[in-house]
KOLLUM-213238 format. One record per residue (C-alpha): x negated, y negated, z negated; chain. Coordinates in nm, 2 decimals, always signed. Example, Ala and Ser with C-alpha at 12.3 -4.5 7.8 and 13.67 -1.06 7.14 Angstrom:
BEGIN
{{-1.23; +0.45; -0.78}; "A"},
{{-1.37; +0.11; -0.71}; "A"},
REM end
This chain:
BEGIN
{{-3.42; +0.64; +0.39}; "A"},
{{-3.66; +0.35; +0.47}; "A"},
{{-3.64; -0.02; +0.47}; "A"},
{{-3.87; -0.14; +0.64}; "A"},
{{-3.76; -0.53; +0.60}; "A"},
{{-3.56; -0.79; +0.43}; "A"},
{{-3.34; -0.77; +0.78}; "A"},
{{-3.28; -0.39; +0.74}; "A"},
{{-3.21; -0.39; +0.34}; "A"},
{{-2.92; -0.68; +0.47}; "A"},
{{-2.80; -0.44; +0.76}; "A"},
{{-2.81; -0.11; +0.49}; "A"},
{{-2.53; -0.39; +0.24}; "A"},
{{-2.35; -0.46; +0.53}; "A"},
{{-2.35; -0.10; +0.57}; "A"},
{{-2.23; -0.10; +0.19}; "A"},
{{-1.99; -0.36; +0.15}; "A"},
{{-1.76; -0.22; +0.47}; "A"},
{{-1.70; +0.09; +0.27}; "A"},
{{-1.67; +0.00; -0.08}; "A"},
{{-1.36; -0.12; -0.27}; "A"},
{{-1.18; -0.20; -0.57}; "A"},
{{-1.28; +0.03; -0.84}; "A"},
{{-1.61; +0.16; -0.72}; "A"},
{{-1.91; +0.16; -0.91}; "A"},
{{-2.26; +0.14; -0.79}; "A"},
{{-2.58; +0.23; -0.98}; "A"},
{{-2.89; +0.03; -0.92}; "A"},
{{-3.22; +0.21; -1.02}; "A"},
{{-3.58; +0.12; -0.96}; "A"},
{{-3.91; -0.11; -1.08}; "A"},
{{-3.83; -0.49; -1.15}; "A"},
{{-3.90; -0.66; -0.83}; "A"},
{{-3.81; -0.37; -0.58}; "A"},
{{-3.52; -0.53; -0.46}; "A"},
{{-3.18; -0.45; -0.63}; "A"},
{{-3.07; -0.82; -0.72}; "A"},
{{-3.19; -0.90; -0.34}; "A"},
{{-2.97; -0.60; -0.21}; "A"},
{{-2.64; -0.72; -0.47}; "A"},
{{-2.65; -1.08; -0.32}; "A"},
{{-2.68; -0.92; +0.04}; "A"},
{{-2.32; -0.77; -0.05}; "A"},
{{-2.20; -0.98; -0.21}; "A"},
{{-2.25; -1.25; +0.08}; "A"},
{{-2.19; -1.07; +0.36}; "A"},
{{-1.83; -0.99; +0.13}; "A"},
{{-1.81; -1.33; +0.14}; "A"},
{{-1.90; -1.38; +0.46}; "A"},
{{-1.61; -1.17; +0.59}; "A"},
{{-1.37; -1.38; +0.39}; "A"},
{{-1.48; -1.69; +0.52}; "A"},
{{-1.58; -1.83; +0.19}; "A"},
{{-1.88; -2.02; +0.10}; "A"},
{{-2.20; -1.81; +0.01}; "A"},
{{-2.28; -1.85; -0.33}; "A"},
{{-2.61; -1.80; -0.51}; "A"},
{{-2.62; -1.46; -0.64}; "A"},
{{-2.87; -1.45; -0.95}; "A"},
{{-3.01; -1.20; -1.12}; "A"},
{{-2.76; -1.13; -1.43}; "A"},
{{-3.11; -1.04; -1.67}; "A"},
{{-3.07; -1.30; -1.95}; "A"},
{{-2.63; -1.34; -1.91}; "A"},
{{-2.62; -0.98; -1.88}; "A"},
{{-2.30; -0.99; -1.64}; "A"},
{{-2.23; -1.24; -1.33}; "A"},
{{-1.89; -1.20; -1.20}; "A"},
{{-1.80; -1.33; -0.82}; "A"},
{{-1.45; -1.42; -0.65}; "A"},
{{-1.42; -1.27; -0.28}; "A"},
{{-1.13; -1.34; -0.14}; "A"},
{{-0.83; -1.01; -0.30}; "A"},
{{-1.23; -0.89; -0.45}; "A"},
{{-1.35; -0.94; -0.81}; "A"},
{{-1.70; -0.80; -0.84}; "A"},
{{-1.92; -0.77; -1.19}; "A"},
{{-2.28; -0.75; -1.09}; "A"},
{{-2.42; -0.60; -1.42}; "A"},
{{-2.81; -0.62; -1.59}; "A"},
{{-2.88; -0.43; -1.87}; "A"},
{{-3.23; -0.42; -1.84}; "A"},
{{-3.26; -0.58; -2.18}; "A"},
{{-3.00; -0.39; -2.37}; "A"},
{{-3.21; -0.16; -2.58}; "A"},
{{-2.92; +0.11; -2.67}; "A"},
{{-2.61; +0.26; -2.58}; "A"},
{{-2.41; +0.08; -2.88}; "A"},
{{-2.52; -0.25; -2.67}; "A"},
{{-2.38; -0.14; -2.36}; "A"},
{{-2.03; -0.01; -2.54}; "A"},
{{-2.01; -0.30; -2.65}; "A"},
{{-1.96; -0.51; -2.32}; "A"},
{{-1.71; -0.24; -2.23}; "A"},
{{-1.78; -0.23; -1.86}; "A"},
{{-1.56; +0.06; -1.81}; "A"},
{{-1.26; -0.04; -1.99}; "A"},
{{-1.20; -0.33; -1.80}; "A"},
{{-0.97; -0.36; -1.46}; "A"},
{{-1.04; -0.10; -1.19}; "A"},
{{-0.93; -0.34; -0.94}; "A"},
{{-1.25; -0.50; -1.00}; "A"},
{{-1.62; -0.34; -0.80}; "A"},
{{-1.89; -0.31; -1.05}; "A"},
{{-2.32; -0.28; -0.93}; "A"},
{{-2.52; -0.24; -1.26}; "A"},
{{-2.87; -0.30; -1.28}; "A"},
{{-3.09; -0.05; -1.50}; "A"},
{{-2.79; +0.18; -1.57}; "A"},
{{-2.99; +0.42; -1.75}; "A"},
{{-2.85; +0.40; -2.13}; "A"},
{{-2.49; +0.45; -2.00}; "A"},
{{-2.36; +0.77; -2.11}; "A"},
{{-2.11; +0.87; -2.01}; "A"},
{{-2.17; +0.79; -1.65}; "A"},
{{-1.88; +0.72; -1.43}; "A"},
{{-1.72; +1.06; -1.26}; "A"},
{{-1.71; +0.87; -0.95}; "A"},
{{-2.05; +0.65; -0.85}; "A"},
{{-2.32; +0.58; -0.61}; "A"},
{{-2.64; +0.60; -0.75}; "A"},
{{-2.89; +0.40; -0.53}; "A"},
{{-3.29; +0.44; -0.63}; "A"},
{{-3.53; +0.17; -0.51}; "A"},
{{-3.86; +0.25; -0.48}; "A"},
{{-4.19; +0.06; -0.31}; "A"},
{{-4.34; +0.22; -0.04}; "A"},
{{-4.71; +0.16; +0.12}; "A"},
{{-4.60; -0.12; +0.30}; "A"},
{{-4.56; -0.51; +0.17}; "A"},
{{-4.18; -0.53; +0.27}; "A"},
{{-4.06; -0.19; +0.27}; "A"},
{{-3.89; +0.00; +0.07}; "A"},
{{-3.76; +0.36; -0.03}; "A"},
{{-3.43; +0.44; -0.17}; "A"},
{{-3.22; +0.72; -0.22}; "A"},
{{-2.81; +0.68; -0.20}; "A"},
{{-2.65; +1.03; -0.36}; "A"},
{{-2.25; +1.01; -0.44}; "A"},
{{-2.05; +1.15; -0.69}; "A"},
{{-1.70; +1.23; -0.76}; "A"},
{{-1.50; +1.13; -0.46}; "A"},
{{-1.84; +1.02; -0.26}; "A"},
{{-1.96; +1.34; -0.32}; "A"},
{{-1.95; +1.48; +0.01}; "A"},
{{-2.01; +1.10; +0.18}; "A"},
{{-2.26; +1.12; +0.47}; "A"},
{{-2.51; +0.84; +0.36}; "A"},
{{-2.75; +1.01; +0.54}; "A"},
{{-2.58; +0.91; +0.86}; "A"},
{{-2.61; +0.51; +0.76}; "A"},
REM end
């Protein structure tokens, strides 16, 4: 699927945040810069926006590791583990033991091993032009069979 601007990456997280819920995970992959901390805040304000609640500025969790954001009956953890260097790091925030009520988007989720049985696993990648962008959605576990094709 292409991009091919800042107004289609917000239509494709519209797209995202009508069918996501509590519990769900999603896997951010690609290059610093590509556009994954640009895509989270899209969500996470359009969430908002459907709530009527203030937007809030959504920041790039790299140096606090975790951001997490109050939507209205939503609790998301926008995760960035871009400078954890190992797994033990990563256990040790215990992303996965925490609430499931809650929706979880991790940046560079390489290092986590186990992954999650039930994910979306979105890969970012530039493409020839300035403002576009590549990605890749593929679901597992219960999005398995999900038609992201069809977004």
């Amino acid at each position: 699927m292409q991009l091919k601007s800042l107004e289609e990456t917000n239509n494709f997280s519209k797209y995202v945040s009508k069918i996501i819920s509590a519990g769900d995970v999603i896997f951010l992959y690609g290059e610093i810069g590509v556009g994954k901390t640009t895509f989270v805040r899209f969500i996470i304000n359009e969430l908002q926006n459907q709530k009527k609640i203030k937007k809030t500025d959504v920041l790039s969790p790299t140096f606090n590791i975790v951001y997490d954001y109050e939507v209205g009956d939503k609790k998301i953890l926008h995760y960035d583990l871009y400078r954890l260097k190992n797994y033990k790091d990563i256990a040790q925030l215990g992303m996965f033991e925490t609430s499931n009520d809650h929706i979880k988007i991790v940046e560079w989720p390489e290092l986590i091993k186990p992954k999650p049985k039930d994910r979306i696993d979105i890969q970012f990648k530039y493409s020839k032009l300035m403002n576009s962008r590549e990605i890749k959605i593929i679901g597992f576990g219960k999005w398995k069979d999900y038609k992201f094709n069809e977004i």
